[in-house]
N, CA, C and O atoms as CSV, one atom per row, in Angstrom:
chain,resi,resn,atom,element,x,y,z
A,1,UNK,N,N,0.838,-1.169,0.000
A,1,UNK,CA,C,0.000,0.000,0.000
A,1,UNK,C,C,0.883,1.231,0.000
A,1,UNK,O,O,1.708,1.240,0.913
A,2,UNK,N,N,0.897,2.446,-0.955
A,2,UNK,CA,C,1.671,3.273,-1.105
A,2,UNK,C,C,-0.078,4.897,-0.963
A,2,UNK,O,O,-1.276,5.054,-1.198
A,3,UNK,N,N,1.191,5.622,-0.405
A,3,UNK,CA,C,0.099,6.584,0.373
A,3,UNK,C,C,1.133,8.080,-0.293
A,3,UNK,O,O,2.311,8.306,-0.014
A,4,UNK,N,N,0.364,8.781,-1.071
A,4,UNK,CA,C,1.226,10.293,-1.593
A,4,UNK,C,C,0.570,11.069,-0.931
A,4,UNK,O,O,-0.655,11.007,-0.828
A,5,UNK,N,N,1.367,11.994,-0.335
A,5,UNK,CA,C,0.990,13.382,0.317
A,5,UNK,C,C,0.934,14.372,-0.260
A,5,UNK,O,O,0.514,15.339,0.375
A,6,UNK,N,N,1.306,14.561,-1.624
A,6,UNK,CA,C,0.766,15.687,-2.229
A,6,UNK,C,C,2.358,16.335,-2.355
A,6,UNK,O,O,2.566,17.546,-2.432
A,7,UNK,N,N,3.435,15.293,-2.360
A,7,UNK,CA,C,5.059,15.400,-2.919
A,7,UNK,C,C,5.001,14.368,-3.886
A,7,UNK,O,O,4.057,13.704,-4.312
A,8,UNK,N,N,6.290,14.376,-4.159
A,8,UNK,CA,C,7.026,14.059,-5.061
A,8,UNK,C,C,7.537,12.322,-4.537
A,8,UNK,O,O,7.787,11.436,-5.355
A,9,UNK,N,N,7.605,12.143,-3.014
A,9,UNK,CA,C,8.130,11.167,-2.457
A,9,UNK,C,C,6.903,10.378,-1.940
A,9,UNK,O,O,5.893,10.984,-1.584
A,10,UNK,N,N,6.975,9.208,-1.903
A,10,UNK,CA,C,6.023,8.158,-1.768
A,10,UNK,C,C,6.196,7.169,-0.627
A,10,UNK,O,O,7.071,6.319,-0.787
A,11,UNK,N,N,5.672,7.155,0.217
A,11,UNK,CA,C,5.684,7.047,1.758
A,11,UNK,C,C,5.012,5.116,1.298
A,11,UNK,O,O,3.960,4.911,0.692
A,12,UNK,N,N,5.759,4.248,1.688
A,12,UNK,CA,C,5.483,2.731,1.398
A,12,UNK,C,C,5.261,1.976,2.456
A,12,UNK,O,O,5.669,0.818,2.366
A,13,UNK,N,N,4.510,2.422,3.847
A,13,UNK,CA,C,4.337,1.663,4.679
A,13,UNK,C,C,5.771,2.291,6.101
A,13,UNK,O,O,6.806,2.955,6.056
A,14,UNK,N,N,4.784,1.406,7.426
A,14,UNK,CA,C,5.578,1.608,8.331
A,14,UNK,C,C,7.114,1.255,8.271
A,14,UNK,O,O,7.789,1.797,9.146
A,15,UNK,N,N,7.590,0.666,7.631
A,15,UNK,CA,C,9.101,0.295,7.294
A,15,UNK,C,C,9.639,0.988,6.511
A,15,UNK,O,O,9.763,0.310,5.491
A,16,UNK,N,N,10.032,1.924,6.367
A,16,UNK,CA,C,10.497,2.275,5.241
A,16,UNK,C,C,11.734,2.411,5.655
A,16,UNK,O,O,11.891,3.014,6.717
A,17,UNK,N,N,12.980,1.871,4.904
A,17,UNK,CA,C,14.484,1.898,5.635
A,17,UNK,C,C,14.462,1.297,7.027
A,17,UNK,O,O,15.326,1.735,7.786
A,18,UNK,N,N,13.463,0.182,7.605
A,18,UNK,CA,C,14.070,-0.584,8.275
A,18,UNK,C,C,14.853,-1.575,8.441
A,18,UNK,O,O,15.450,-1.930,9.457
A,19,UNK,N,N,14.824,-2.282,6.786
A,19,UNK,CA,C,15.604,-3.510,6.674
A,19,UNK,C,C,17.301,-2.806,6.718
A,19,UNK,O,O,18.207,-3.221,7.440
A,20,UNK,N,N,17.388,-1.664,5.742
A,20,UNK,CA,C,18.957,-1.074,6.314
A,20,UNK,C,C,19.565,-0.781,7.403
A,20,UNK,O,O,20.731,-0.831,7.795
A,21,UNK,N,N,18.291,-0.377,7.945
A,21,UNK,CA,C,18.864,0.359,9.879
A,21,UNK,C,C,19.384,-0.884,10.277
A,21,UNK,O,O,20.603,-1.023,10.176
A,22,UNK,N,N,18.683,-1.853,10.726
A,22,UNK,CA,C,18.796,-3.226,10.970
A,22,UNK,C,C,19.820,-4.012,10.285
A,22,UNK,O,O,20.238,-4.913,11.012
A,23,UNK,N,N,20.464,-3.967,8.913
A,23,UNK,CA,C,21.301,-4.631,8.504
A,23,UNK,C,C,22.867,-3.852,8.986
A,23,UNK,O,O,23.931,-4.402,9.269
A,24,UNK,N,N,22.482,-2.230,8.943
A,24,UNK,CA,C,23.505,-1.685,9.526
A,24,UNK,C,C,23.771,-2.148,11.175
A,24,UNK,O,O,24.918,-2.584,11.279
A,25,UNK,N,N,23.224,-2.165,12.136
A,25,UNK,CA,C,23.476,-3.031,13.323
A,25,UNK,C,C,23.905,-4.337,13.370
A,25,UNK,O,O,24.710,-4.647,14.248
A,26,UNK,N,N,23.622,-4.931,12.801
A,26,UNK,CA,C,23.767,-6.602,12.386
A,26,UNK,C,C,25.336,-6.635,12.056
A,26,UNK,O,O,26.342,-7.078,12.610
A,27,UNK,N,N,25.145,-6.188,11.295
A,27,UNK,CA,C,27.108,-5.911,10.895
A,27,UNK,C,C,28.175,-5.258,11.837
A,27,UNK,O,O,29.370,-5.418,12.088
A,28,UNK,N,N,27.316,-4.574,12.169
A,28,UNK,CA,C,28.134,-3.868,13.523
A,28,UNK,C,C,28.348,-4.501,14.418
A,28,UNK,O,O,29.532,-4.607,14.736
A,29,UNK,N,N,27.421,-5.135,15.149
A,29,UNK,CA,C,27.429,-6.181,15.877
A,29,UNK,C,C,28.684,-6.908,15.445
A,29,UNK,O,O,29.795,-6.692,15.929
A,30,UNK,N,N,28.367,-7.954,14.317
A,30,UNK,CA,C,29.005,-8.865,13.832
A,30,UNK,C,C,30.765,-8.127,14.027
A,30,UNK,O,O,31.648,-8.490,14.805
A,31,UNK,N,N,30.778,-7.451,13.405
A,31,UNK,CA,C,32.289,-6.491,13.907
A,31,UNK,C,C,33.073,-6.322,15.083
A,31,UNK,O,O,34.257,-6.580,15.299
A,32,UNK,N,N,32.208,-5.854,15.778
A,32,UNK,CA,C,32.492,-6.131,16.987
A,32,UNK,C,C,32.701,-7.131,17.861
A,32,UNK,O,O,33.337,-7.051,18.912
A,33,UNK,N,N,32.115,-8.148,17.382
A,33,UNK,CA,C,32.144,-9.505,18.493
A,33,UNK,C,C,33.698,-9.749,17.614
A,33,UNK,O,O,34.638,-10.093,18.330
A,34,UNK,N,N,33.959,-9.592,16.208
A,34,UNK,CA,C,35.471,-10.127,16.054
A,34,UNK,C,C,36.765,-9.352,16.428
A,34,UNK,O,O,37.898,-9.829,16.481
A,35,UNK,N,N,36.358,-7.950,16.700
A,35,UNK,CA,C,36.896,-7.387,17.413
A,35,UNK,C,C,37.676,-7.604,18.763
A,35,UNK,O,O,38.788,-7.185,19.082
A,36,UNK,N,N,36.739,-8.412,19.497
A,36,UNK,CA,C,36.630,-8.494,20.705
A,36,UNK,C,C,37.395,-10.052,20.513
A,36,UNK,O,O,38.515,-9.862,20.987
A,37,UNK,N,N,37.346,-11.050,20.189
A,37,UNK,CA,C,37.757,-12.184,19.696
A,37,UNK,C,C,38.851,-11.865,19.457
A,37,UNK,O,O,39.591,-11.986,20.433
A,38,UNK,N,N,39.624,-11.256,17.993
A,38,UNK,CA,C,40.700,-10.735,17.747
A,38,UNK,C,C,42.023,-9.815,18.629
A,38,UNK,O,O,43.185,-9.582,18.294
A,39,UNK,N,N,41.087,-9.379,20.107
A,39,UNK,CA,C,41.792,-8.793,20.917
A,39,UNK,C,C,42.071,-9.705,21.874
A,39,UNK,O,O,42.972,-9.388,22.650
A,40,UNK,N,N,41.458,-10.924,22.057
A,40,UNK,CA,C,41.509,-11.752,22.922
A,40,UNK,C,C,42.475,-12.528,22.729
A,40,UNK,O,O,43.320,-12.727,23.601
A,41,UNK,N,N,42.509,-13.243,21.234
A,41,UNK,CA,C,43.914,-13.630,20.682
A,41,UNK,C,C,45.107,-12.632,20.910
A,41,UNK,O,O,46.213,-13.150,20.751
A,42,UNK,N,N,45.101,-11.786,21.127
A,42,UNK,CA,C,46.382,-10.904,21.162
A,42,UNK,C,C,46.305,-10.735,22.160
A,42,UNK,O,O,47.323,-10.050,22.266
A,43,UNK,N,N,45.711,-10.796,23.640
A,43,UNK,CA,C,45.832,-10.676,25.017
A,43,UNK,C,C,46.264,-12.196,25.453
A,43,UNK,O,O,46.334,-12.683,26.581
A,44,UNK,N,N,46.450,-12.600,24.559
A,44,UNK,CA,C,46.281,-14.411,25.606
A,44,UNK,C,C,48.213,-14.822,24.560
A,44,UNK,O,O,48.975,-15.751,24.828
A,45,UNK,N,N,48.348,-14.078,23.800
A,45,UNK,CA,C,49.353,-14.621,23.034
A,45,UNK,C,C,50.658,-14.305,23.531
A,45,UNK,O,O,50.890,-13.096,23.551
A,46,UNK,N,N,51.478,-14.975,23.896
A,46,UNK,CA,C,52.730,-14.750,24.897
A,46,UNK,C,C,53.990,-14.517,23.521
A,46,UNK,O,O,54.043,-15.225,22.515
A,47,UNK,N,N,54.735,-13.571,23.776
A,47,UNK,CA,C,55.947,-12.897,23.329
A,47,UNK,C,C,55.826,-12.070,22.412
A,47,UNK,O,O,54.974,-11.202,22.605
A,48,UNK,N,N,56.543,-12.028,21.213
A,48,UNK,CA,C,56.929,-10.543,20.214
A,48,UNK,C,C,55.238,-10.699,19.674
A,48,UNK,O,O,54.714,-11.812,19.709
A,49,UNK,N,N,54.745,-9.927,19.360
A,49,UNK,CA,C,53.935,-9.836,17.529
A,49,UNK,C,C,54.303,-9.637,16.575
A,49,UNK,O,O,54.680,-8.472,16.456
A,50,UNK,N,N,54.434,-10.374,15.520
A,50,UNK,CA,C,55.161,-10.541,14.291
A,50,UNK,C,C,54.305,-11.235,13.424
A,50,UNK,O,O,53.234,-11.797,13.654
A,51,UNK,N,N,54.929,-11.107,12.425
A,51,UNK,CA,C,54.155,-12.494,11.115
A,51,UNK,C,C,53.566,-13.241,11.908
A,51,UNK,O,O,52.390,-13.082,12.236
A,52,UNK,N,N,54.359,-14.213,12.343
A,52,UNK,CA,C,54.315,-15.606,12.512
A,52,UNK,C,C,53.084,-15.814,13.706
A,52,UNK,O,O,52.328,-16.766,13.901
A,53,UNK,N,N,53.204,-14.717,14.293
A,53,UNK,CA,C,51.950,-14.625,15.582
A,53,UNK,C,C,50.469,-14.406,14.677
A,53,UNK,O,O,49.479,-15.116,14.854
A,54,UNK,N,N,50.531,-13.457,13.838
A,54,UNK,CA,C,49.513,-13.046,12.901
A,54,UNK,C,C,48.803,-14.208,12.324
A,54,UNK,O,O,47.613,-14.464,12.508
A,55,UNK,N,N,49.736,-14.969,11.528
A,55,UNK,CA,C,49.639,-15.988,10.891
A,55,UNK,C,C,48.837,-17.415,11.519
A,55,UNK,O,O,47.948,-18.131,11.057
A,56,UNK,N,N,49.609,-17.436,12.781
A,56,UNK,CA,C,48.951,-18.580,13.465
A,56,UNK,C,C,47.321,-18.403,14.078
A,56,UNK,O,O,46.483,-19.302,14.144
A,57,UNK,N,N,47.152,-16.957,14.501
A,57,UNK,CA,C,45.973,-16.333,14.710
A,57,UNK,C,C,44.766,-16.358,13.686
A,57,UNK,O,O,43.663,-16.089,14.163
A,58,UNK,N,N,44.838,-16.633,12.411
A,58,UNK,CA,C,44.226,-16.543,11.307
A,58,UNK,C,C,44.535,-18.154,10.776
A,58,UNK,O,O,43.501,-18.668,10.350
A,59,UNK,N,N,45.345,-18.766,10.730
A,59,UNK,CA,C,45.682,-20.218,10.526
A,59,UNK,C,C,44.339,-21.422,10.484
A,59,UNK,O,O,44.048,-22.255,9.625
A,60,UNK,N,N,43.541,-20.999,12.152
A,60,UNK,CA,C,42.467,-21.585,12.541
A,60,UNK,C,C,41.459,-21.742,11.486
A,60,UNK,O,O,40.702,-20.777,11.378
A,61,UNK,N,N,41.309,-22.493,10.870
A,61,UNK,CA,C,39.556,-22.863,10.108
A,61,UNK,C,C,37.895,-21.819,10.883
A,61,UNK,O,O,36.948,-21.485,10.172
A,62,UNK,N,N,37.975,-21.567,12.177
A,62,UNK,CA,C,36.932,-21.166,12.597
A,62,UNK,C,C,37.295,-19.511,12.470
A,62,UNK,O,O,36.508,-18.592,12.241
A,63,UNK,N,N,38.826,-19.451,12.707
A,63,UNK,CA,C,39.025,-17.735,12.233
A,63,UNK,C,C,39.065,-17.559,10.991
A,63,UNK,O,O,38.663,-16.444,10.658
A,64,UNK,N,N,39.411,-18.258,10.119
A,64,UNK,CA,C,38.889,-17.532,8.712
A,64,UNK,C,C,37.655,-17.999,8.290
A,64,UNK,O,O,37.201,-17.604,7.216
A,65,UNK,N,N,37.123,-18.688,8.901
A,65,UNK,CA,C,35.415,-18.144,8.735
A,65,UNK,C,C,34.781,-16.986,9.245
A,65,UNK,O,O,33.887,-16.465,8.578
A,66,UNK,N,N,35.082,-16.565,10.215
A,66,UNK,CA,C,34.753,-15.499,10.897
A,66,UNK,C,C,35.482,-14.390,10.190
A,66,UNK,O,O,34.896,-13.312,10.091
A,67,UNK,N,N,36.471,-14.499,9.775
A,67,UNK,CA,C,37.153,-13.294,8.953
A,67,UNK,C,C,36.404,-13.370,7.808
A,67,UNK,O,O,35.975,-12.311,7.349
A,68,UNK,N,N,36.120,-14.556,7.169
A,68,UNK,CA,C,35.409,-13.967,5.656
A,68,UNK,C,C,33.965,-13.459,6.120
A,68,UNK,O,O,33.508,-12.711,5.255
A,69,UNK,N,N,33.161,-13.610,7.125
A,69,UNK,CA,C,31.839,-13.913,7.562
A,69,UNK,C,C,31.815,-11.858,8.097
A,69,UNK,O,O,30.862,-11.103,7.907
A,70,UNK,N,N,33.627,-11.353,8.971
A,70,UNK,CA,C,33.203,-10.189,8.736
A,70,UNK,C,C,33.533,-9.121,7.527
A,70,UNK,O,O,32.981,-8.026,7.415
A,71,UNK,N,N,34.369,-9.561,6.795
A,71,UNK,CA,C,34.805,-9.040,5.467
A,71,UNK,C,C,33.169,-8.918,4.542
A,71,UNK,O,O,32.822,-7.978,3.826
A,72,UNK,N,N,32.584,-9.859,4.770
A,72,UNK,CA,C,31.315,-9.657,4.010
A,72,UNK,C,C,30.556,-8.482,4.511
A,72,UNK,O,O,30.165,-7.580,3.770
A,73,UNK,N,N,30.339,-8.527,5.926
A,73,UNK,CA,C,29.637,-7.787,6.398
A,73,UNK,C,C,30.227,-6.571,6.773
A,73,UNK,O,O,29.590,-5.702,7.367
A,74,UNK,N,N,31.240,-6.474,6.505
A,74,UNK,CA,C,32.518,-4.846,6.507
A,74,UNK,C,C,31.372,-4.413,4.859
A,74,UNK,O,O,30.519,-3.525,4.850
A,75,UNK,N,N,31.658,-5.176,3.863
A,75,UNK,CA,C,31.170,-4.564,2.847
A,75,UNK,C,C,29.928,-4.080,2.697
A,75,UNK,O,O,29.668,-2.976,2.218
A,76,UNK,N,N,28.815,-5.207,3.260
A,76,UNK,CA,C,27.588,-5.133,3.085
A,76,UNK,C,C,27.431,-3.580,3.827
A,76,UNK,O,O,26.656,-2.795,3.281
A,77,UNK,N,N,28.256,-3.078,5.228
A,77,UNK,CA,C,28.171,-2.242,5.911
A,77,UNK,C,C,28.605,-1.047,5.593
A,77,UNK,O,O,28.247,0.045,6.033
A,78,UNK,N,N,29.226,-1.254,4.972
A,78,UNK,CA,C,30.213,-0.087,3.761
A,78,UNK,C,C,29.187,0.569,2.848
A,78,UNK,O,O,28.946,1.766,2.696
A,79,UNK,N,N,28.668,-0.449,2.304
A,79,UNK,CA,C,28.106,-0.330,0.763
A,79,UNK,C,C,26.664,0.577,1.094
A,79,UNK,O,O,26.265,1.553,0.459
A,80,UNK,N,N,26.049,-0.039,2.242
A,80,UNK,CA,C,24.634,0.436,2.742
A,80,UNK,C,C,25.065,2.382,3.438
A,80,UNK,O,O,24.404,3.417,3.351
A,81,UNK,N,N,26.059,2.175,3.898
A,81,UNK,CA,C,26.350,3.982,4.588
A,81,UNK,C,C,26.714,4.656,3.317
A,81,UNK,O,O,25.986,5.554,2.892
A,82,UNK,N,N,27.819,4.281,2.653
A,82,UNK,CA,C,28.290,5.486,1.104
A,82,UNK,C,C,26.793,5.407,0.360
A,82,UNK,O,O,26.388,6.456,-0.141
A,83,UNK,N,N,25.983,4.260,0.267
A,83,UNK,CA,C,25.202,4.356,-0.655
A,83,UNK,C,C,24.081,5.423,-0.185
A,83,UNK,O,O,23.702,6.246,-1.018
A,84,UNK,N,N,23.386,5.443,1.487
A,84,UNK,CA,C,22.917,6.587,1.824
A,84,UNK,C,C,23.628,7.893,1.215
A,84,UNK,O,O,23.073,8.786,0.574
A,85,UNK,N,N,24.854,7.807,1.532
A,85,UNK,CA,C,25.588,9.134,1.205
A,85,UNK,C,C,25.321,9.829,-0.111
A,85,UNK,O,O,24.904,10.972,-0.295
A,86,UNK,N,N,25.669,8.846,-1.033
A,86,UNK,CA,C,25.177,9.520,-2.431
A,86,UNK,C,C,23.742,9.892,-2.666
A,86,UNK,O,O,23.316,11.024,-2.896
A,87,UNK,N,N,23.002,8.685,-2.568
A,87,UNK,CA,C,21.382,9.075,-2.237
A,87,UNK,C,C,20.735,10.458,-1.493
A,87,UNK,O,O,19.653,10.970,-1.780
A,88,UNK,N,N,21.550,10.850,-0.613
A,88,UNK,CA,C,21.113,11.987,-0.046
A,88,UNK,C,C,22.138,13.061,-0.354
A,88,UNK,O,O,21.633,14.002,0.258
A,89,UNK,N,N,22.700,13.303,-0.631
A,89,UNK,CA,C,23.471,14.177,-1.161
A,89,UNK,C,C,24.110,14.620,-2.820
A,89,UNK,O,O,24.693,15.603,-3.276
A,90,UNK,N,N,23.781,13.716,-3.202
A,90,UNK,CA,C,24.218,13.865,-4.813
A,90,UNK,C,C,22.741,14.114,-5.653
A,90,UNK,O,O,22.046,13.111,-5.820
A,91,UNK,N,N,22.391,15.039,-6.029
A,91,UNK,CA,C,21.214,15.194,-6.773
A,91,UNK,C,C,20.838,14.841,-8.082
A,91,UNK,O,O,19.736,14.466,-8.482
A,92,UNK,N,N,22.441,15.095,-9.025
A,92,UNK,CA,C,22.247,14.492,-10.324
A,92,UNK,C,C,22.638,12.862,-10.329
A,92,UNK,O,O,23.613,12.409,-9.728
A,93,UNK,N,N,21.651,12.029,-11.157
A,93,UNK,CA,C,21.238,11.167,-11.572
A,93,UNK,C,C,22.351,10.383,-11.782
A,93,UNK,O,O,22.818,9.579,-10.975
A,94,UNK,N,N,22.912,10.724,-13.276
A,94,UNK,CA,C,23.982,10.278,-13.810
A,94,UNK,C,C,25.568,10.277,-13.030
A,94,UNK,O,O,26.477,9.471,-13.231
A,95,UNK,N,N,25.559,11.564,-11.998
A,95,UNK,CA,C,26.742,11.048,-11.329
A,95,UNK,C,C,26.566,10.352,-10.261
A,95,UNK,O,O,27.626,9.857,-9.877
A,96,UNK,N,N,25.373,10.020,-9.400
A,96,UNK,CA,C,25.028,9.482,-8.316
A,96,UNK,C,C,25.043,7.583,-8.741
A,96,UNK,O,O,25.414,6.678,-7.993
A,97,UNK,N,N,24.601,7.483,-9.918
A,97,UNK,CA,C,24.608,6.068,-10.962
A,97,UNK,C,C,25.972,5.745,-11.093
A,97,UNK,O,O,26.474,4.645,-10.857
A,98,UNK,N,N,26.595,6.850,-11.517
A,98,UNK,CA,C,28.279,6.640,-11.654
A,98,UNK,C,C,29.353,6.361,-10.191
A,98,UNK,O,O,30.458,5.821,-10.232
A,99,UNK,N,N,28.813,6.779,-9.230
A,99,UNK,CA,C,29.351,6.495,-7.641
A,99,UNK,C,C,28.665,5.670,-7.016
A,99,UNK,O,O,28.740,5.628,-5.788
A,100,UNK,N,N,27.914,4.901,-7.661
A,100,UNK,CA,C,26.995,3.618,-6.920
A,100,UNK,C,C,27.610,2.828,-7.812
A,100,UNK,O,O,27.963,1.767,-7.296
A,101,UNK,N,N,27.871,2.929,-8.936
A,101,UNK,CA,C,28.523,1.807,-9.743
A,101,UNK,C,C,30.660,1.468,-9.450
A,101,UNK,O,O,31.321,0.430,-9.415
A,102,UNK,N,N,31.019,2.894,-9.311
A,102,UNK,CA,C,32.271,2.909,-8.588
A,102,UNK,C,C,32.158,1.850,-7.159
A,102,UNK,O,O,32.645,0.727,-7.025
A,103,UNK,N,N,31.631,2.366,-6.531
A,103,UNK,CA,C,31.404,1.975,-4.773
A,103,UNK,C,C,31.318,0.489,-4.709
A,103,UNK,O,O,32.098,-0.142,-3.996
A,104,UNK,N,N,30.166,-0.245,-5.611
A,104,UNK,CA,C,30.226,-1.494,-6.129
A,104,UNK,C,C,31.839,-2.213,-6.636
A,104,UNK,O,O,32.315,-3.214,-6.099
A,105,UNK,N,N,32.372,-1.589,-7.553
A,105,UNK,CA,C,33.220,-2.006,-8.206
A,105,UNK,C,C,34.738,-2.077,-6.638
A,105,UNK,O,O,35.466,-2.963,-6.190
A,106,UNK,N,N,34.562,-0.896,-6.403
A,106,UNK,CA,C,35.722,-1.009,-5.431
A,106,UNK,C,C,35.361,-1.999,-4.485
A,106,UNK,O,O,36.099,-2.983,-4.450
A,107,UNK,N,N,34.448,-1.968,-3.752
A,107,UNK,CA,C,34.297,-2.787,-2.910
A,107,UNK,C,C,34.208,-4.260,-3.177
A,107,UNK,O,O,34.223,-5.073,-2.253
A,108,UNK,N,N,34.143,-4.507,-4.074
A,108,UNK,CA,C,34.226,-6.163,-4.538
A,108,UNK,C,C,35.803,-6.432,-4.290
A,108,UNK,O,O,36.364,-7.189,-3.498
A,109,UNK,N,N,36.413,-5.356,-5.455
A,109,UNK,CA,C,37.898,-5.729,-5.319
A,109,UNK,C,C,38.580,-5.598,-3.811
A,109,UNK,O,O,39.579,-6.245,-3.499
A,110,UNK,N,N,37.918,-4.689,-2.931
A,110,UNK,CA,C,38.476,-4.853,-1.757
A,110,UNK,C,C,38.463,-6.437,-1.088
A,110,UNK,O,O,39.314,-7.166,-0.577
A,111,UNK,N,N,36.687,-6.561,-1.459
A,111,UNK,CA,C,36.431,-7.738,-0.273
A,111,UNK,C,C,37.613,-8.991,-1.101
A,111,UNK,O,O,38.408,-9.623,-0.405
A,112,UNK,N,N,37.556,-9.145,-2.338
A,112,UNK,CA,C,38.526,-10.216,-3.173
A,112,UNK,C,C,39.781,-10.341,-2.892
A,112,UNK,O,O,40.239,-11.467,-2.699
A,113,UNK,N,N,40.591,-9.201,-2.815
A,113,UNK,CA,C,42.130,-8.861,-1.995
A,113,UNK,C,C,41.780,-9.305,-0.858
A,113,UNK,O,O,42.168,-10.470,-0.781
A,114,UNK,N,N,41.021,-8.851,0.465
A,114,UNK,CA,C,40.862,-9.817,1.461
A,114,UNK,C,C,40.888,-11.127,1.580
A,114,UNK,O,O,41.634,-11.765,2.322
A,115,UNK,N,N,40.015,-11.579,0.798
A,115,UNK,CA,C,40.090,-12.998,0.692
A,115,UNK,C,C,40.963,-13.704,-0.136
A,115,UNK,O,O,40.962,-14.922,-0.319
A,116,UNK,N,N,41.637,-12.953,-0.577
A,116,UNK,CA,C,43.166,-13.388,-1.107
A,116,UNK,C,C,43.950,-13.490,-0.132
A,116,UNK,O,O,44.473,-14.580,0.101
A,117,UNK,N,N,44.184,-12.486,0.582
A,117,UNK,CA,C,45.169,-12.421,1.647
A,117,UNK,C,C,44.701,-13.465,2.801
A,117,UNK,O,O,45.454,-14.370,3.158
A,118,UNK,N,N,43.508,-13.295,3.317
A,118,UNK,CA,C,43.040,-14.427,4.174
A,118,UNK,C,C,43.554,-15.934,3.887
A,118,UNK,O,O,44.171,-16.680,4.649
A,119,UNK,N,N,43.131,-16.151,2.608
A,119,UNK,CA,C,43.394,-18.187,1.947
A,119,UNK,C,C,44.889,-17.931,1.608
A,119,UNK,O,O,45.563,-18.956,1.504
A,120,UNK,N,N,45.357,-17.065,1.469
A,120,UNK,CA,C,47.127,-17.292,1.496
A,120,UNK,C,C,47.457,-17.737,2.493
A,120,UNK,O,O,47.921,-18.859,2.288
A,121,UNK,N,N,47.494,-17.297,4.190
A,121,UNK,CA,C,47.996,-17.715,5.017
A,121,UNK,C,C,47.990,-19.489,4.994
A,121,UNK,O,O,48.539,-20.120,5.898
């Protein structure tokens, strides 16, 4: 059910931008708990930090799930805030199309280099 007020903008029900608010927390969340995980490994890890400490920290099967699990959701979290950004601030069409299609493009290659670097170790 779509309801016009006598604008230009079209009001679609009690949700409107709740599934983003909500996906933006979700990720955050998700961030944070590896945060907190990731600091825990480095509080519990006895001598220098180096490679080899790095390495063994990420080595684990359950940490690079959790690393790709927040690399996804770094992006998904990324992609949903710049994409507000342009949406509300960029007025013309064609360059707002052109920085949603950039934003896309970079961020793939980011999350891909991640997960390059991740399955190397």
């Amino acid at each position: 059910m779509s309801v016009n007020y006598g604008s230009k903008r079209v009001v679609t029900g009690a949700h409107y931008g709740t599934r983003d608010w909500l996906m933006q927390r979700v990720t955050a969340a998700l961030m944070a708990l590896f945060t907190l995980v990731l600091l825990a490994q480095l509080i519990f890890t006895s001598g220098p930090i180096g490679y080899e400490t790095w390495a063994g920290i990420f080595a684990a099967q359950w940490m690079k799930f959790l690393t790709f699990a927040v690399v996804i959701a770094l992006t998904w979290h990324v992609f949903v805030g710049v994409r507000d950004i342009w949406m509300d601030y960029v007025k013309p069409a064609g360059l707002r199309l052109a920085l949603h299609v950039f934003t896309i493009v970079w961020l793939v290659g980011c999350a891909g280099w991640a997960f390059q670097v991740l399955w190397r170790l």
